[in-house]
C-alpha positions as CSV (number, residue, x, y, z in Angstrom):
1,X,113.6,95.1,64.1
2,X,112.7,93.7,66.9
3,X,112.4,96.2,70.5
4,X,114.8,95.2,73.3
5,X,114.5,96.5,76.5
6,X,117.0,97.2,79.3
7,X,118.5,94.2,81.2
8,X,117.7,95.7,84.4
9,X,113.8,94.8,83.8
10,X,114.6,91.4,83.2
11,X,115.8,91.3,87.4
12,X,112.3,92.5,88.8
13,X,109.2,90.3,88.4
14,X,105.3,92.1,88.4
15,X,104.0,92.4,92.2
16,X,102.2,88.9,93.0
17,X,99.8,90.7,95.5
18,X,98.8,93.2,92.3
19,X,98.6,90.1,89.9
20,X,96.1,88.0,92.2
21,X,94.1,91.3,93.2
22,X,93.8,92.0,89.2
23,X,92.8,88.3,88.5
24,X,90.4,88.4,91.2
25,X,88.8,91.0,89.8
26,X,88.6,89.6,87.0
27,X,86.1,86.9,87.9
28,X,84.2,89.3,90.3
29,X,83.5,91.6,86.5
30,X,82.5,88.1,85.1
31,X,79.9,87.7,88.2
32,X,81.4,85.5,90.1
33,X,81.5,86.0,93.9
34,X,84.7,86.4,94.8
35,X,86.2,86.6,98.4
36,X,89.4,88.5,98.1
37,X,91.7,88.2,101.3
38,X,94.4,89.2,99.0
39,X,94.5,93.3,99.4
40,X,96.9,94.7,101.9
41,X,94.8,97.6,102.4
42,X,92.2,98.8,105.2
43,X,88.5,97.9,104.3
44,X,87.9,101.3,106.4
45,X,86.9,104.6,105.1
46,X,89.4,107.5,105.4
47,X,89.0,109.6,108.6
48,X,86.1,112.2,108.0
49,X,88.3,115.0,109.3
50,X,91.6,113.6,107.1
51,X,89.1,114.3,104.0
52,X,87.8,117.3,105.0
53,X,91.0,118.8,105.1
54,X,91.8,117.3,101.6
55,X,88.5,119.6,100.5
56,X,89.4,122.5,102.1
57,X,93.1,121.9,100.9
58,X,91.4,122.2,97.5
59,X,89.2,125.7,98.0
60,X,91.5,127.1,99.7
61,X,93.8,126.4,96.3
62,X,96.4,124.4,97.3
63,X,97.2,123.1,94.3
64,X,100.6,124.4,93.1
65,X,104.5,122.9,93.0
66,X,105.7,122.0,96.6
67,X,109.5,121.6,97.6
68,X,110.2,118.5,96.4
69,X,110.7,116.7,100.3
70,X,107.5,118.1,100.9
71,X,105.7,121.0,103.0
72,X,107.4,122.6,105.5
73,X,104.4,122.1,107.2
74,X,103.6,118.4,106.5
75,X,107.6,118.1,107.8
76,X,106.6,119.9,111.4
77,X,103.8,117.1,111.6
78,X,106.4,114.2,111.0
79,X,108.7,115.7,113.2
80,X,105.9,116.1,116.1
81,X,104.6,112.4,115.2
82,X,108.1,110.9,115.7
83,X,108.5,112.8,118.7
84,X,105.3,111.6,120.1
85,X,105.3,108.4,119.2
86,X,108.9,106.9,119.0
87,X,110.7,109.2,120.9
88,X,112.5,110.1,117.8
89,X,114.1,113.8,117.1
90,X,114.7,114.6,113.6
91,X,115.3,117.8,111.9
92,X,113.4,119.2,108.5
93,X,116.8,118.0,106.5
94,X,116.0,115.0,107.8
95,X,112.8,114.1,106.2
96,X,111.9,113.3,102.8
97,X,108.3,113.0,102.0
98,X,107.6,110.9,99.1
99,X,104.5,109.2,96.8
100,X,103.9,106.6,99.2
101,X,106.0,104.7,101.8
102,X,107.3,102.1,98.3
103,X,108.8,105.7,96.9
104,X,110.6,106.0,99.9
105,X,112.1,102.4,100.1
106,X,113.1,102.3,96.3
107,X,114.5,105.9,96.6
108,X,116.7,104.8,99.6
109,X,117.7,101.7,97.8
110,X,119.2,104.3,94.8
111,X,120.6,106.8,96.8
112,X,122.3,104.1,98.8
113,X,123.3,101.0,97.1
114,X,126.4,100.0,94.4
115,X,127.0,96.5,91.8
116,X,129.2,95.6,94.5
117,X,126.8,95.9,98.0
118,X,124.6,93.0,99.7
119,X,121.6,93.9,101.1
120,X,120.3,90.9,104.0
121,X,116.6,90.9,103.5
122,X,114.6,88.3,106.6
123,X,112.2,86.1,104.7
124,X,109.1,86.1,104.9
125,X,109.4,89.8,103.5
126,X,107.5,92.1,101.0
127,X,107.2,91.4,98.2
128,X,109.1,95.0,96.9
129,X,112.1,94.7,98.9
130,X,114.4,92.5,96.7
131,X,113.3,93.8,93.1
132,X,114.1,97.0,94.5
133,X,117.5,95.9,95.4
134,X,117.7,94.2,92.2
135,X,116.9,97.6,90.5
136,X,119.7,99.1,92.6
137,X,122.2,96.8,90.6
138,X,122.7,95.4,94.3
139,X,122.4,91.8,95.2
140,X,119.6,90.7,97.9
141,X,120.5,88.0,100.2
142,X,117.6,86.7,102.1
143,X,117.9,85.3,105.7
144,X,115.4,82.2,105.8
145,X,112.9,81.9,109.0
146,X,110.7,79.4,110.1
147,X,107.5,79.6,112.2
148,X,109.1,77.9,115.2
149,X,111.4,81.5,116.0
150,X,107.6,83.8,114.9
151,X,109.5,84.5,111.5
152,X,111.7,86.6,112.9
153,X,116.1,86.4,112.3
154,X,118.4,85.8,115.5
155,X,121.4,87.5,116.0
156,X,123.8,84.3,115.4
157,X,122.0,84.1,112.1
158,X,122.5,87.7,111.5
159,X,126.0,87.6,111.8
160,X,126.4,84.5,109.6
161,X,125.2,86.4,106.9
162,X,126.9,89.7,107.0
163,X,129.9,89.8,104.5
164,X,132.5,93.0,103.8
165,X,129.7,93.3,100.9
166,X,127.0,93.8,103.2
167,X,125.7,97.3,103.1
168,X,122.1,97.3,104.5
169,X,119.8,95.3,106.2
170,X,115.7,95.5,105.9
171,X,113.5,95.3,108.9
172,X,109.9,95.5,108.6
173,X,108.0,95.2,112.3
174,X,105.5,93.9,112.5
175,X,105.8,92.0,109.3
176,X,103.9,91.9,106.1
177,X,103.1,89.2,105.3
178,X,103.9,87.4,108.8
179,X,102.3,89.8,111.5
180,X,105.0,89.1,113.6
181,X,106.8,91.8,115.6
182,X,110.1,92.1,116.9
183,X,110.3,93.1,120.9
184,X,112.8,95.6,122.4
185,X,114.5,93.0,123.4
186,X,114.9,91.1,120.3
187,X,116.0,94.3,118.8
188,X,118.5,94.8,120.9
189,X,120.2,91.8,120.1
190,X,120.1,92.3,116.7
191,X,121.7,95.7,117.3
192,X,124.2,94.0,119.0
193,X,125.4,92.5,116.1
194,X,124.9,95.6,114.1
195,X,127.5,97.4,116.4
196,X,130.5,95.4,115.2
197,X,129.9,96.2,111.9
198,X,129.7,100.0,110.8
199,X,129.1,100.0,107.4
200,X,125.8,98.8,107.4
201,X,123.0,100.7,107.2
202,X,119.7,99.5,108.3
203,X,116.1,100.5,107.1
204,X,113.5,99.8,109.2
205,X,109.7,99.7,107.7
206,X,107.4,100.7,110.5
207,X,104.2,100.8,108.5
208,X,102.2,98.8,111.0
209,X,103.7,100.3,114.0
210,X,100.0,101.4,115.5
211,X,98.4,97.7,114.2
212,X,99.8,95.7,117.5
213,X,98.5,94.3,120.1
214,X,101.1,92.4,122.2
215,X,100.9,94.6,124.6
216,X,104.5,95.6,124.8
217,X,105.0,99.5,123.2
218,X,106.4,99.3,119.9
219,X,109.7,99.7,119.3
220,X,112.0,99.9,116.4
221,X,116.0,98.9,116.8
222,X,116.4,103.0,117.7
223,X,114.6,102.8,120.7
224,X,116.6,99.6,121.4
225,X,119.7,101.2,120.2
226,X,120.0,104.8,120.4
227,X,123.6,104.6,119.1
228,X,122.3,103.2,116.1
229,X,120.3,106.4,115.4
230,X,123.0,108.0,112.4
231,X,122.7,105.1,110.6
232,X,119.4,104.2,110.7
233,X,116.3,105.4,108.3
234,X,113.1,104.8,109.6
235,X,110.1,104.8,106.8
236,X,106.7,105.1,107.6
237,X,103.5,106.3,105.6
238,X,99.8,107.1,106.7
239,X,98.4,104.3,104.2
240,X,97.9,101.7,106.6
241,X,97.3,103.8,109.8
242,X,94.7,105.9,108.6
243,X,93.4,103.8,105.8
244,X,94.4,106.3,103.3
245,X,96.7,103.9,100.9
246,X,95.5,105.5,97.8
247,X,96.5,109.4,98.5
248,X,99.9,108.0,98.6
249,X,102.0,109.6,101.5
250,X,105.0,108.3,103.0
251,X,108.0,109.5,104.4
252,X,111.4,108.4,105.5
253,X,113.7,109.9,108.1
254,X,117.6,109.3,109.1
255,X,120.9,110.8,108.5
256,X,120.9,114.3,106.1
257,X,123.2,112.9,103.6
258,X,121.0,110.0,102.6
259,X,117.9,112.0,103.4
260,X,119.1,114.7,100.9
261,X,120.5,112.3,98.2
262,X,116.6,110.8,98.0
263,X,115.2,114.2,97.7
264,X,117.6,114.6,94.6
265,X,116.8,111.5,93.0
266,X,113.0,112.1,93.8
267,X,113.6,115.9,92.5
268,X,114.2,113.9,89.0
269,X,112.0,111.3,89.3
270,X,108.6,112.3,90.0
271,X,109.0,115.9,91.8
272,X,106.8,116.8,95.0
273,X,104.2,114.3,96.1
274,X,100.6,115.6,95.4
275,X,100.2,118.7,97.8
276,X,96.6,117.9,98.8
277,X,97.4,114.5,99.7
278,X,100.3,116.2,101.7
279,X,97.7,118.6,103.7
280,X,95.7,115.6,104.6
281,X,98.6,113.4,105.9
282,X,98.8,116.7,107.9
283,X,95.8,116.9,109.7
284,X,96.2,112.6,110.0
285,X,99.2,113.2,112.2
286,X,98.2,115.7,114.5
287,X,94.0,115.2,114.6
288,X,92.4,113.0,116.9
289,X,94.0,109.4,117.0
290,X,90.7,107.9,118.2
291,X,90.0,106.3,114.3
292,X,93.3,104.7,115.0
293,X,92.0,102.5,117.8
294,X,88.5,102.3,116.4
295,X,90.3,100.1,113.5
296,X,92.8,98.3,115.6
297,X,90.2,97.1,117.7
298,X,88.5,95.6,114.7
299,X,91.5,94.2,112.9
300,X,92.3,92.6,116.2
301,X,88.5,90.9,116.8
302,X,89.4,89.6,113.0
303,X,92.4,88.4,113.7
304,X,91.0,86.3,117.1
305,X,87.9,85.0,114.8
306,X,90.1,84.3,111.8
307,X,93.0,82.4,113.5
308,X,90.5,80.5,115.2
309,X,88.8,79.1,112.5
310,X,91.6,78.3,110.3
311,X,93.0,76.0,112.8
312,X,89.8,74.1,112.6
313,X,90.7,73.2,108.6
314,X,92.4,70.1,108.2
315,X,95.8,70.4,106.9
316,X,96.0,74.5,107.8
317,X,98.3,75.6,110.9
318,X,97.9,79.3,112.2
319,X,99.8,81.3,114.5
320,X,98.4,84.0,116.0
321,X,99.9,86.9,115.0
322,X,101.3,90.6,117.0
323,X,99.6,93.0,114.6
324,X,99.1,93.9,110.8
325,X,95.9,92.7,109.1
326,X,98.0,89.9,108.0
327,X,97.5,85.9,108.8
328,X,100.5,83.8,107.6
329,X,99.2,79.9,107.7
330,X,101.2,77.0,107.0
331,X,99.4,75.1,104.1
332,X,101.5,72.7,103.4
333,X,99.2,69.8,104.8
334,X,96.3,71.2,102.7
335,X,98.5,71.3,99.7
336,X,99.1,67.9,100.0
337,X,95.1,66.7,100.6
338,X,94.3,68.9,97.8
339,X,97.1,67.6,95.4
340,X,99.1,70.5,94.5
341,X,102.2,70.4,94.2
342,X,102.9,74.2,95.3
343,X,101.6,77.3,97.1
344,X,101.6,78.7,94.2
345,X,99.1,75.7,92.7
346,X,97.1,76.2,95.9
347,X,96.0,79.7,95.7
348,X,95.3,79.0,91.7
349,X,93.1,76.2,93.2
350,X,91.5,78.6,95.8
351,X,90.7,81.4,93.6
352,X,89.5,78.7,91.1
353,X,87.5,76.7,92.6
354,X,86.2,78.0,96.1
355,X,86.5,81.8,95.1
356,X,88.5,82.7,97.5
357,X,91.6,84.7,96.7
358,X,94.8,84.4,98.7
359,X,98.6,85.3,97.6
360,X,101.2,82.5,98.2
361,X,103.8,82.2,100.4
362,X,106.6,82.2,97.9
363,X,106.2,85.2,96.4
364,X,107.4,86.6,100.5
365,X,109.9,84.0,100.3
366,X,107.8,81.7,102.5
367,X,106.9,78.5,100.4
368,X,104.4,76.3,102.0
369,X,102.4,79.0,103.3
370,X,99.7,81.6,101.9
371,X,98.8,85.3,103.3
372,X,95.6,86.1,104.1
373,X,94.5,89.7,104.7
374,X,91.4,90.0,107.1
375,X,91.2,93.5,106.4
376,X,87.4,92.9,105.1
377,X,84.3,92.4,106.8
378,X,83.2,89.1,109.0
379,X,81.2,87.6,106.8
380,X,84.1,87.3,104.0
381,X,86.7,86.2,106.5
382,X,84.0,83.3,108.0
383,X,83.0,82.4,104.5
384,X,86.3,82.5,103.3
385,X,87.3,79.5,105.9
386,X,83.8,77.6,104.9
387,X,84.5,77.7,100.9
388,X,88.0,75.8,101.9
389,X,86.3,73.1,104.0
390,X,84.2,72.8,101.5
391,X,86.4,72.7,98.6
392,X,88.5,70.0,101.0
393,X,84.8,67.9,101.2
């Protein structure tokens, strides 16, 4: 007899960013000399003081069952962050630590979301948010952008796409895969459509809040909408922040009811995230912030040298971006001198043949366009541009 498997796997597809970082892999265990701009992760070590707490975390034997939200004491440190940094006040029910900022998003999409609900996802957008929606039983609808409004929705389109179906919206600022960010202002706006419609609820993904350099402070649509705040949840993590994506620490925060309904589905699901991990994102949110700025700096020096020279490849046209590690190129005219017919085609092509891997626009929704990470050294990002000239000669 032949095995069937629920219907609800045949919604989701595998994460493309996993599938090229596996493939390129791959050729890097044959010996080949692969450049891979395809990892959304820091190429930075963890904070020396974020792993010694980790050790002593482990001597001191801190190794047992936590509540399943998490530590009280990890909880104080969220509070105190959001405090600090986003003029944000939450309480301890409502916070919900989970395995990772993903966790967080998929548990919300759960606790939240019916057959019957919409959920307006801005494209380009990560690659999790609409198989998560999908696994939800809800129906992503994704709100198209172009480079010529920085990838980012306007409120007319907004309200175009909101429907008596609509139950949530994503924002993720700045954007992976586009870098782009929205501005207080821009936020406001949005919230102004928001307003008129109550029954949404909107998640906003601030992973990259403290990668941005546009000089504005960040914001998020609470800070440009206060009255927003009980039906908002903010999710964050210390993956990106504190280059610590594999100890696998997020959190969100937002109204008790949804807050507590995520720690029930988590409570079944996997239980309390790992309690060492949970003593390091401790000491990451309220030790010295100087790594913080160490790796900005750098990411930002990338991003200069990076935009720069893929500007100078024919067919390749690069904004410059408000944060992330994240360059979003329009490839369209190098598609076409290289003879592929897709993005998809391309970055097959790139890994290929010039070794350089890159994940393609469609799988963010994007067509015509690949991401590029330059969370890796200088000499990978300025050999990465030289294999695609010469692959082009």
């Amino acid at each position: 007899m032949e095995l069937s498997l629920a219907q609800r796997v045949s919604r989701i597809k595998p994460s493309p960013t996993l599938a090229v970082t596996a493939k390129a892999g791959e050729l890097k265990a044959q010996g080949k000399d692969v450049y891979s701009l395809s990892a959304g992760e820091p190429d930075f070590d963890t904070p020396q003081h974020i792993k010694d707490a980790a050790i002593d975390a482990i001597k001191r034997g801190v190794t047992k069952y936590t509540p399943v939200g998490g530590t009280p004491a990890l909880k104080k440190a969220i509070i105190t962050k959001m405090q600090r940094d986003n003029a944000l006040e939450y309480k301890p029910n409502q916070i919900v630590v989970a395995n990772g900022g993903k966790q967080a998003c998929y548990n919300l999409c759960q606790a939240l979301l019916n057959a019957t609900d919409e959920v307006l996802i801005p494209a380009p957008f990560w690659v999790s948010y609409p198989d998560m929606v999908l696994l939800a039983d809800a129906t992503p609808v994704i709100l198209y952008t172009t480079a010529e409004t920085r990838f980012k929705i306007t409120p007319e389109q907004l309200e175009r796409a909101i429907t008596p179906r609509t139950r949530m919206l994503w924002l993720n600022s700045p954007s992976n895969p586009s870098g782009m960010a929205y501005s207080k202002a821009e936020l406001a706006a949005l919230g102004a459509v928001l307003r008129k419609h109550p029954q949404i609820v909107i998640a906003t993904d601030d992973m990259y809040e403290k990668i941005l350099w546009t000089g504005e402070p960040y914001s998020n649509i609470i800070n440009a909408c206060p009255d927003l705040y009980d039906r908002t949840v903010v999710i964050h993590a210390v993956s990106k922040t504190y280059s610590m994506t594999g100890w696998r620490i997020g959190w969100a925060c937002g109204p008790a009811k949804i807050i507590t309904a995520m720690s029930d589905i988590q409570s079944q699901q996997t239980s309390n995230p790992n309690s060492i991990a949970q003593v390091a994102a401790e000491a990451a949110l309220l030790g010295d912030q100087g790594c913080v700025t160490t790796m900005v700096e750098a990411f930002k020096r990338r991003h200069d040298n990076l935009v720069a020279d893929l500007n100078t490849v024919p067919g390749v046209k690069c904004l410059a971006v408000d944060g992330t590690f994240y360059a979003f190129p329009n490839v369209e005219g190098l598609m076409a001198k290289l003879g592929c017919a897709d993005d998809l085609q391309l970055s097959n092509l790139l890994l290929e043949k010039a070794l350089v891997a890159v994940v393609p626009g469609s799988a963010f929704g994007s067509p015509g366009h690949i991401r590029l990470s330059f969370a890796t050294s200088d000499q990978v990002l300025k050999g990465s541009v030289e294999r695609i000239k010469a692959l082009l000669a």
